[in-house]
C-alpha positions in Angstrom: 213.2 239.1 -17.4 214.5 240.7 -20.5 210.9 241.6 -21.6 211.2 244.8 -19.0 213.3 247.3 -19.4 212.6 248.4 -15.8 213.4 245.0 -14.3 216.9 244.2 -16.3 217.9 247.8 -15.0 216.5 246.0 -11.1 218.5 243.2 -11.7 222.0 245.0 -13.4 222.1 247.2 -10.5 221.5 244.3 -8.2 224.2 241.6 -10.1 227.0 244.8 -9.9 226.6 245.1 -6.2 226.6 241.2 -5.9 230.2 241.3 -7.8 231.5 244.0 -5.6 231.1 242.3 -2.0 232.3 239.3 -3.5 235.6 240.8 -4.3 235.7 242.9 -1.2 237.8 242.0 1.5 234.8 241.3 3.7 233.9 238.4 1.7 237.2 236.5 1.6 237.5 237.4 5.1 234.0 236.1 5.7 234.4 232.6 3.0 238.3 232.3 5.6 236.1 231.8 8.5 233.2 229.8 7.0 235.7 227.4 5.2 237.1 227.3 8.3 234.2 226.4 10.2 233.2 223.7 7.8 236.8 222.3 8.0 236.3 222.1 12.1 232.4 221.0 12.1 232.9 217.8 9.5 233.0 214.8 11.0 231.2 216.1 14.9 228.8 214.6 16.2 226.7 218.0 15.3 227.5 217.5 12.0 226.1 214.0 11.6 223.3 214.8 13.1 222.0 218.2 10.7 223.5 216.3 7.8 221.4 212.8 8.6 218.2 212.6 6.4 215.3 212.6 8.6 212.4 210.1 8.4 209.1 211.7 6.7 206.4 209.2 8.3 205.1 207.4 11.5 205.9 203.7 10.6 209.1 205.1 9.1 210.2 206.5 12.4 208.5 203.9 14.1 208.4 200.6 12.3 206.7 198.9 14.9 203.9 196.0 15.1 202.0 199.0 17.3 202.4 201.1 14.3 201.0 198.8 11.3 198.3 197.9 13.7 197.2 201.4 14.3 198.0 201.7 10.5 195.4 198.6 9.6 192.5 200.1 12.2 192.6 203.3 10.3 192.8 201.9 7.1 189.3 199.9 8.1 186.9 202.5 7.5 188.0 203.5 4.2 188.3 200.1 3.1 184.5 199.9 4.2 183.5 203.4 2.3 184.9 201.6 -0.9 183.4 198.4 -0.4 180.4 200.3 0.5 180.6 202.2 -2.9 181.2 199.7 -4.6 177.8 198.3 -4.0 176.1 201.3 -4.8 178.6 202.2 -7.7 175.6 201.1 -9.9 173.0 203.2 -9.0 175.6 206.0 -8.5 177.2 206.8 -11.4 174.6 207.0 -13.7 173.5 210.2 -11.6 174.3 213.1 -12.9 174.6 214.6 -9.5 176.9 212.0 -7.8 179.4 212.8 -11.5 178.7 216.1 -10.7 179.5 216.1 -7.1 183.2 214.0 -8.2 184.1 216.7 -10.3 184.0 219.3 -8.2 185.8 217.3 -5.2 188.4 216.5 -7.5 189.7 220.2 -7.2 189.3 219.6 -3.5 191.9 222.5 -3.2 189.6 225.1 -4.2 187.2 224.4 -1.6 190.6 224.6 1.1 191.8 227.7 -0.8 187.7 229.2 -0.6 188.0 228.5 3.3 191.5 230.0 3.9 190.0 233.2 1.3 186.6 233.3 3.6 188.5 233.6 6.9 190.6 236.5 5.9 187.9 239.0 4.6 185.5 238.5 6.4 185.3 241.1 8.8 186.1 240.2 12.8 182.4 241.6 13.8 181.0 238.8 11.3 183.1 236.2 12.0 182.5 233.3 14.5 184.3 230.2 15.2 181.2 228.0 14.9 181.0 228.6 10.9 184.7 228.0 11.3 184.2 224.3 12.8 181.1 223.6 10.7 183.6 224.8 7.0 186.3 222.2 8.5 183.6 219.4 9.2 181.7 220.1 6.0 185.6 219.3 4.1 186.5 216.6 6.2 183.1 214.8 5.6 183.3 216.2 1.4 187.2 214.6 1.6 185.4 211.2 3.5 183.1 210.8 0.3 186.5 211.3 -2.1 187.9 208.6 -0.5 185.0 206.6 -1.0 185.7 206.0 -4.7 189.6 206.1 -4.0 189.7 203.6 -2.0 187.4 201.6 -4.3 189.7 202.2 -7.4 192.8 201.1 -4.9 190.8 198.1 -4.0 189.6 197.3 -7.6 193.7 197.5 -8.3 194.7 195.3 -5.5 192.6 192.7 -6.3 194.3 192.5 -10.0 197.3 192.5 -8.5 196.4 189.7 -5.9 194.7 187.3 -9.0 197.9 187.9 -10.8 200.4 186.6 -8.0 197.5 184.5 -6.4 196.8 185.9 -3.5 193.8 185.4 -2.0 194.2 188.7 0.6 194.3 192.5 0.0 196.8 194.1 2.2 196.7 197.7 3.4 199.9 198.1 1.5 197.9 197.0 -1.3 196.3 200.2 -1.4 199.7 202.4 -1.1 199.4 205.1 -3.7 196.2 205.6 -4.6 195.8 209.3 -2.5 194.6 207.0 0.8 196.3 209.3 3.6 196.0 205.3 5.8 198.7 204.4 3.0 201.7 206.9 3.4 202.4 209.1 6.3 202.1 212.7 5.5 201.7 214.4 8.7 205.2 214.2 10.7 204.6 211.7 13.6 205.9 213.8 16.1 202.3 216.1 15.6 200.0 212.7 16.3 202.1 213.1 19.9 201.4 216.8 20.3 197.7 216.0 19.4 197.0 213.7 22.1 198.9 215.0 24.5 197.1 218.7 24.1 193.9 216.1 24.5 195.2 214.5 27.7 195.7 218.0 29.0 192.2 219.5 27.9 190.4 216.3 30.1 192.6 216.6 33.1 192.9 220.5 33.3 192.3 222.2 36.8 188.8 223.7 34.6 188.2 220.7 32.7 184.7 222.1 31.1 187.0 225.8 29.2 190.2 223.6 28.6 187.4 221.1 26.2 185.5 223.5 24.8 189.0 225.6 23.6 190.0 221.9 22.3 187.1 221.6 19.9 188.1 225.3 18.7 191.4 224.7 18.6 190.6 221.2 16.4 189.5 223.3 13.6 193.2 224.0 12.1 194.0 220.8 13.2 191.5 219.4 10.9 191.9 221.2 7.8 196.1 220.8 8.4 195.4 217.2 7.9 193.0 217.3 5.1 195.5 219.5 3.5 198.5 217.5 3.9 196.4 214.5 2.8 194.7 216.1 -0.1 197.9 218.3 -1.7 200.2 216.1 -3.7 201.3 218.6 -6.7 202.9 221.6 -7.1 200.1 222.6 -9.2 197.7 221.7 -6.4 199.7 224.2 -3.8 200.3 227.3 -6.0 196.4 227.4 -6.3 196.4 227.8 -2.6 198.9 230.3 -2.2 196.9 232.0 -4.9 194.0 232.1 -2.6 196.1 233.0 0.6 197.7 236.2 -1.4 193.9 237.1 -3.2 192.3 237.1 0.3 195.4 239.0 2.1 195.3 241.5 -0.5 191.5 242.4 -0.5 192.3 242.8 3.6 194.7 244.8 2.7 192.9 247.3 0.3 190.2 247.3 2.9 192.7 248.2 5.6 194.0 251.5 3.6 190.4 252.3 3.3 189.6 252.0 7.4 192.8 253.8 7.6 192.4 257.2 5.1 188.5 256.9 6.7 189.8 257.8 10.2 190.2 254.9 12.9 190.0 256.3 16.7 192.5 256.5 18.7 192.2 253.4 21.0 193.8 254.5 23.9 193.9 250.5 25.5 196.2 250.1 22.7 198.6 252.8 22.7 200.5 254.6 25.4 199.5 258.4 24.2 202.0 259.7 26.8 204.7 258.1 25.3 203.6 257.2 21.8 201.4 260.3 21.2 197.8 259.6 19.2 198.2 257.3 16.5 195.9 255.2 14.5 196.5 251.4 14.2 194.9 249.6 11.1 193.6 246.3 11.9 191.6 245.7 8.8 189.1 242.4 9.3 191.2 240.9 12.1 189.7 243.3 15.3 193.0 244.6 16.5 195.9 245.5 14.8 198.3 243.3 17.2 196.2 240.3 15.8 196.1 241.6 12.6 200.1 242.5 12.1 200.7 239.0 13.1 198.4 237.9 10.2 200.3 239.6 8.1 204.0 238.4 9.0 202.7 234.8 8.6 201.1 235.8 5.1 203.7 238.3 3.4 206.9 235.6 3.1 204.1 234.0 0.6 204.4 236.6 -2.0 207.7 236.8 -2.2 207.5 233.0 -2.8 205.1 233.8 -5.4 207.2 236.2 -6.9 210.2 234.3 -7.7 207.9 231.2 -9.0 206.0 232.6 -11.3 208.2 233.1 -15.1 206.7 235.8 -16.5 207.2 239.2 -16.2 204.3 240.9 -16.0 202.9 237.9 -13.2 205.9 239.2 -11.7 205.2 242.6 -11.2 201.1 241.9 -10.4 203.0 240.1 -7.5 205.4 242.5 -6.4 202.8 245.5 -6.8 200.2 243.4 -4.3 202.8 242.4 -1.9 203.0 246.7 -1.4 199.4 246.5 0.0 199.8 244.1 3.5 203.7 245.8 3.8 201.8 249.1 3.8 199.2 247.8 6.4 202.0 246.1 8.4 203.6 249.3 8.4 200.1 251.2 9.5 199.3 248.2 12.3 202.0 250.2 14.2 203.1 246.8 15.8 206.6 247.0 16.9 207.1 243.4 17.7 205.8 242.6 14.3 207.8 244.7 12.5 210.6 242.8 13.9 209.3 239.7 13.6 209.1 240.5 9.8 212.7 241.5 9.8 213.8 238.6 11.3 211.2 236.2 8.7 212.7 238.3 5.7 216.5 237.5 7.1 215.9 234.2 7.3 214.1 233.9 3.7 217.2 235.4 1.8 219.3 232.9 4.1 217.6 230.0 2.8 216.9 231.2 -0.6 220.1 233.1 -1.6 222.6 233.0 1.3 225.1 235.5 -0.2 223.1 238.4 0.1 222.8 238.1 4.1 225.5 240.7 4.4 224.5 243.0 1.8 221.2 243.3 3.4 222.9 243.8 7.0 224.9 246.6 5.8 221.8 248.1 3.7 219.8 247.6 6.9 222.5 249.3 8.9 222.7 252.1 6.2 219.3 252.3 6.0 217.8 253.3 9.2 219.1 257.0 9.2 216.5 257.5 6.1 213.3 255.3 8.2 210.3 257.8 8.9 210.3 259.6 11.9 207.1 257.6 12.7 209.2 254.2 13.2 211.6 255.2 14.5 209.8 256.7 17.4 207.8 254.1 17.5 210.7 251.5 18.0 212.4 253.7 20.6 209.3 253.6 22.8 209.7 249.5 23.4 210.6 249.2 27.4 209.2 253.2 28.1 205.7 252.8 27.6 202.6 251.3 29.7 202.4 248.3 27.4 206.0 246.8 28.2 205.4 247.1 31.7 202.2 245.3 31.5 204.0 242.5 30.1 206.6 242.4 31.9 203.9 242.6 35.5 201.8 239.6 33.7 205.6 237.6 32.9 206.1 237.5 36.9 203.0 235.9 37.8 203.5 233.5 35.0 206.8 232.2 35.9 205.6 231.4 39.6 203.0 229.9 38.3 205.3 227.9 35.8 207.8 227.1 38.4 204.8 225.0 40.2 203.2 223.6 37.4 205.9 222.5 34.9 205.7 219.1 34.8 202.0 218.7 34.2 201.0 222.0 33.1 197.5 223.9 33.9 195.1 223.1 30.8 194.2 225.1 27.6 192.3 228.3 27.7 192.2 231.0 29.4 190.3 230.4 32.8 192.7 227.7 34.2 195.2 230.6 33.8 193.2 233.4 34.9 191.9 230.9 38.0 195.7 230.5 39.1 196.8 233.9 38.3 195.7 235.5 41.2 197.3 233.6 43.4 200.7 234.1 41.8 200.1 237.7 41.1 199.6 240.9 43.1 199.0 242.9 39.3 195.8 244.4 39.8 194.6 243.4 36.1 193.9 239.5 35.2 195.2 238.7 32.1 193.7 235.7 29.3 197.0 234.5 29.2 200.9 235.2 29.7 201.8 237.0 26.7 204.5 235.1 25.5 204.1 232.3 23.5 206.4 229.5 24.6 205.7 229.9 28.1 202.1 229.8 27.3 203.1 226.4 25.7 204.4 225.2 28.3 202.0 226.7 31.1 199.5 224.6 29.0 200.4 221.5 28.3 203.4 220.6 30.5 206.6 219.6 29.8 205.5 217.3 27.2 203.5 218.9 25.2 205.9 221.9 24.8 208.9 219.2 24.3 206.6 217.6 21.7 205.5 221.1 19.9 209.1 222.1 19.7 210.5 218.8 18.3 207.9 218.8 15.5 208.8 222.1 14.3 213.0 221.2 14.8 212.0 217.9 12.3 210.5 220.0 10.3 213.0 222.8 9.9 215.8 220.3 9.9 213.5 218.2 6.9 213.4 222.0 5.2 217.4 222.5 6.0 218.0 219.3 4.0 215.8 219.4 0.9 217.0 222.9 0.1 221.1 223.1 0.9 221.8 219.5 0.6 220.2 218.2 -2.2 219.0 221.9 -4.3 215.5 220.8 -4.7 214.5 223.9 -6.4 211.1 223.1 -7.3 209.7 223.3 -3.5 212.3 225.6 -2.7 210.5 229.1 -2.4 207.5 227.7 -0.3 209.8 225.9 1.3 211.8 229.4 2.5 208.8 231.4 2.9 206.8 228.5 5.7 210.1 228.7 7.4 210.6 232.0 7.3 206.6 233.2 8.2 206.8 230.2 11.5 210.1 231.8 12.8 208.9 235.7 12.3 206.1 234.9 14.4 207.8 233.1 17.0 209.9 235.9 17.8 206.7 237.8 18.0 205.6 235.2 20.1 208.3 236.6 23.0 206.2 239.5 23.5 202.6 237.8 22.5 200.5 235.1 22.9 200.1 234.6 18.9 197.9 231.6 19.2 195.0 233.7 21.3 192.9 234.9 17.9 191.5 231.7 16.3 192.3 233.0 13.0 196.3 233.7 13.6 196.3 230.2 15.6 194.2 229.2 12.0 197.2 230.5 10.0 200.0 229.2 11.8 199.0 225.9 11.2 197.9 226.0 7.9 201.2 227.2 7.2 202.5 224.1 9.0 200.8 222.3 6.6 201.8 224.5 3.7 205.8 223.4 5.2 204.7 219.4 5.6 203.2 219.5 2.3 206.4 220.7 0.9 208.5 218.5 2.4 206.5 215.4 1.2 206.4 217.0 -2.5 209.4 217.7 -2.5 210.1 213.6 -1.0 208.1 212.3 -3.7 210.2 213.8 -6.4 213.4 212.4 -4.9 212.4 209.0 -2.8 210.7 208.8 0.5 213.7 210.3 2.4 214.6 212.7 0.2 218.0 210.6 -1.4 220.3 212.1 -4.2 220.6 211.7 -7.7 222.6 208.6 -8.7 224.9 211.4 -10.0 225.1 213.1 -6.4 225.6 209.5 -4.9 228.4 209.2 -8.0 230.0 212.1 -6.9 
């Protein structure tokens, strides 16, 4: 950092206001009441529980004869696609297109990081969801073939391990280790449950035939979240992701300042002119700027993570100088919610990352608004006023009737079974796609369960999160870590006011974020032991 004279002034400034609050009165009085806090938590029963080291894998949670069963069955056919390769190994590898074609799937996170690149630009007029499902089929059958001659070299291996002790069998714990996803849980558990029941509640929807056909949609993050968190086991493998992610964000981005300076048209279905006067909203490739801002929340916590990863200066200002570009088009999306949502998703990055400048920010924030533009200021005060809240707040109605009657087994995914029942519940002249808020859509969906299930799997997986970073300081997986955490919760709160999981390519996002977080966690688990345990000089301690 000493290499710029620009950022040591940054950074001096910065370090001098960091000394002052923590000499001020403020802090002591704020360190009194968290000491204090500590003092009177230790020991609970709430305590315990945030402090206990969660389990990172099915038969870890599990550790049933259900589980290594299910575990042996899926282990099966990739035990057959090595066997299988290993009688054509012979005719194989002396082909120059089958040494060809192993080369290039052993940078298998290219071809994730081309995907995730490919459905950011390309333009929402362009874009379909059947090229989507094909890309994700095309990886999953490209990541069938790489396990092929895995599994084969974790076979070859357990076979010199089973001469050596005299074993006659190979186990499916033989193969542990060799990049076989049947071999080590990576996925938490938890989202196998959500999986199956969103199934069960796709076949027994009240319109069975949309409720299948948004399942198969729907599968296509689902798919690629897997083959990610199977796939990515180094740091090195995940930073050429978030490469991707940023490159394709910021070529949005440039091509959303240039829709913007060209003149968009007032789209009056999407503003309240009487209240909010004529403004343009940018929505770049994404189709409507709602859609699009949301893209953007989930995205932006990503270069920040970039930024304080990468060691050298001047990769440190290319990063800060292209996260400007998707804050300027979040900023011309005119999304209130979002911009919110991204206050809230930056709060909660600095929390997890550096906790100490939580109040300096809220009394920046609070000294900061006088000097906001007119324009978002405005725009914020409108929220409750305009035609848009009361919309949501007409649609909201109908939907908790409709909830109150259907909350154990909910309706079925998509939008007819809603649109089917909302009539009944509702005397709002339009008929929404869906309820506009995201838990309750959730819930309206798949039942109870299914929104128990979704919300457990994101509570393991912020607690797992919680734990790597404040208990045990794993600053290697620390940053991506912060910014999955912080990108899932700043579109949640969006989520109060919109159904975020409506555009495919949002719903795409969100869970390959997930991913992004699982992947993390696991990295981060296979630096310090499978649940994450101290250093011998931590346990000393």
């Amino acid at each position: 950092m000493s290499d710029s004279l620009i950022l040591n002034h940054i950074w001096r400034i910065v370090y001098s206001i960091i000394l002052l609050y923590r000499e001020s009165l403020f802090a002591k009085l704020l360190g009194g009441f968290s000491d204090k806090a500590k003092t009177w938590l230790k020991g609970s029963a709430v305590w315990n529980f945030l402090a206990r080291t969660e389990r990172t894998s099915f038969a870890a949670a599990c550790g049933s004869s259900i589980v290594r069963g299910a575990t042996f069955v899926l282990a099966a056919p990739f035990i057959l696609l090595g066997k299988t390769y290993r009688g054509l190994s012979v005719y194989l590898e002396n082909s120059l297109f089958w040494r060809a074609l192993k080369a290039f799937l052993s940078k298998f996170e290219i071809l994730i990081g081309a995907y995730l690149l490919l459905q950011t630009i390309i333009p929402h007029q362009y874009w379909h969801n059947q090229y989507a499902l094909a890309a994700s089929l095309l990886l999953a059958a490209l990541l069938l073939v790489r396990r092929s001659y895995d599994t084969d070299a974790a076979l070859s291996s357990a076979s010199v391990a089973a001469m050596k002790t005299s074993s006659s069998s190979i186990s499916v714990a033989g193969v542990r280790g060799h990049g076989s996803s049947y071999g080590k849980g990576r996925a938490d558990f938890v989202f196998f449950l959500y999986l199956l029941i969103l199934f069960l509640s796709s076949v027994t929807s009240i319109v069975p035939s949309d409720s299948i056909r948004i399942f198969t949609v729907n599968m296509i993050p689902l798919i690629l979240m897997l083959i990610m968190v199977d796939v990515i086991r180094e740091r090195k493998q995940l930073d050429r992701i978030i490469c991707f992610l940023i490159a394709g964000v910021s070529l949005a981005s440039l091509y959303g300042i240039w829709q913007y300076i060209n003149g968009i048209p007032v789209d009056e279905s999407m503003v309240d002119v009487t209240v909010s006067g004529s403004i343009s909203r940018a929505f770049a490739t994404m189709g409507n700027p709602n859609n699009y801002a949301e893209y953007l929340v989930l995205a932006i916590p990503f270069y920040a993570a970039a930024f304080l990863n990468t060691k050298k200066v001047p990769g440190k200002l290319a990063v800060a100088a292209l996260a400007l570009l998707p804050i300027l088009n979040l900023y011309l999306t005119q999304s209130r919610s979002s911009w919110l949502g991204f206050a809230l998703a930056a709060c909660v990055f600095i929390f997890i990352v550096e906790r100490r400048l939580i109040p300096i920010m809220a009394i920046a924030a609070v000294a900061a608004y006088p000097l906001l533009p007119s324009s978002i200021k405005d725009r914020l005060a409108t929220i409750g006023r305009d035609s848009s809240s009361r919309y949501r707040v007409n649609i909201w109605q109908g939907s908790f009737r409709i909830l109150k009657d259907y909350w154990v087994t909910g309706i079925g995914t998509g939008p007819m079974p809603f649109m089917k029942l909302f009539r009944r519940y509702s005397t709002f002249t339009d008929l929404p796609a869906h309820s506009h808020m995201f838990p309750m859509q959730v819930w309206l969906e798949t039942g109870i369960a299914g929104f128990t299930a979704f919300f457990w799997m994101m509570a393991r997986l912020f607690k797992k999160g919680v734990t790597v970073v404040f208990r045990h300081n794993n600053k290697d997986m620390k940053y991506y870590i912060a910014a999955s955490m912080a990108a899932i919760t700043g579109v949640t709160f969006i989520g109060i006011f919109e159904y975020v999981w409506f555009y495919p390519r949002v719903y795409a996002l969100f869970w390959i974020i997930t991913g992004i977080l699982m992947i993390s966690l696991n990295i981060a688990a296979d630096g310090r032991g499978s649940d994450v345990m101290p250093h011998k000089e931590e346990q000393a301690s």
